[in-house]
C-alpha angles and dihedrals in degrees: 000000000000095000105058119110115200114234124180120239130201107227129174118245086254083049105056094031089051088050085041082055099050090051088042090059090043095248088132140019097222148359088253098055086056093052095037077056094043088051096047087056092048090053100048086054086042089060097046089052101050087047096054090047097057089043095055082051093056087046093056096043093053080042098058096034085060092083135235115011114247128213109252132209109223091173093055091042084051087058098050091054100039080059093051095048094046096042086047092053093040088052092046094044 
């Protein structure tokens, strides 16, 4: 691995005996390779989150250049929805 870089990494005692037991049962070859696996993890996350944030951005700023906020009737939406639900399984039934 010529491109690792060794960093060090403040663990609890629960933390490092429960990585010392995963070594100990073979699960794992090293430490680093835990905490490589851990990262990797962590950075796929990462991604997705900063994806989704990104993404929610995009959705305020179409939200706010759509101009002026309506009211908005959430029973009569309900309704609406009560009668779909009900039309579709009464369909599928």
């Amino acid at each position: 691995m010529s491109n690792v870089e060794k960093i060090s990494v403040a663990l609890t005692r629960q933390q490092a005996s429960m990585l010392r037991d995963a070594v100990g049962t073979g699960a794992y070859a090293t430490t680093s390779e835990i905490v490589r696996e851990a990262v990797r993890d962590w950075s796929a996350k990462w991604e997705v989150r900063q994806a989704t944030t990104s993404r929610l951005s995009e959705l305020w700023n179409e939200g706010k250049a759509s101009g002026k906020p309506t009211a908005v009737d959430f029973d009569r939406l309900r309704e609406e929805a009560r009668q779909e639900l009900f039309a579709a399984q009464k369909h599928a039934g």
